[in-house]
C-alpha positions, 0 to 999 in steps of 0.5 A: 522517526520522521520521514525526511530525505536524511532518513529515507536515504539512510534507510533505503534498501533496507526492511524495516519493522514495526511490531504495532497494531497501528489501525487507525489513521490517525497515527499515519496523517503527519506522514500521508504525503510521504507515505504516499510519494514513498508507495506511489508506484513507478508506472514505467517499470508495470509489467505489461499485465500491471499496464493492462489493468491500468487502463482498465481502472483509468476507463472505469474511472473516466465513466465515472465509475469507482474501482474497489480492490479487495485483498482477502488475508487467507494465510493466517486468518485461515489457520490460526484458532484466534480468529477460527472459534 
């Protein structure tokens, strides 16, 4: 599936799944831009906290410092004997 205007229109509030370990970005780079336009969140609907934040990461930025996000996947990670030997 291409992300045209066709099909982000026709599947517009809708979920879509995808069942795949797609790792790597190289299954992602003739999307980059779309994908990037399609997450690029709309700064006038930030909660005020979301705003706060903002500004912090755009201060930090401008001292020439990098921000880094960290997301820990506790969920399934934490439970599952998989990935607990």
């Amino acid at each position: 599936m291409s992300l045209d205007k066709d099909n982000l229109t026709k599947y517009a509030n809708k979920f879509l799944v995808h069942n795949d370990y797609c790792q790597s970005e190289t299954f992602f780079e003739p999307y980059k831009e779309d994908i990037k336009r399609i997450f690029k969140p709309d700064i006038g609907k930030l909660s005020p906290q979301a705003q706060e934040w903002k500004v912090k990461i755009e201060r930090t930025i401008a001292k020439g410092k990098v921000p880094v996000g960290i997301h820990v996947r506790r969920g399934d990670f934490g439970t599952s004997k998989q990935f607990n030997k």
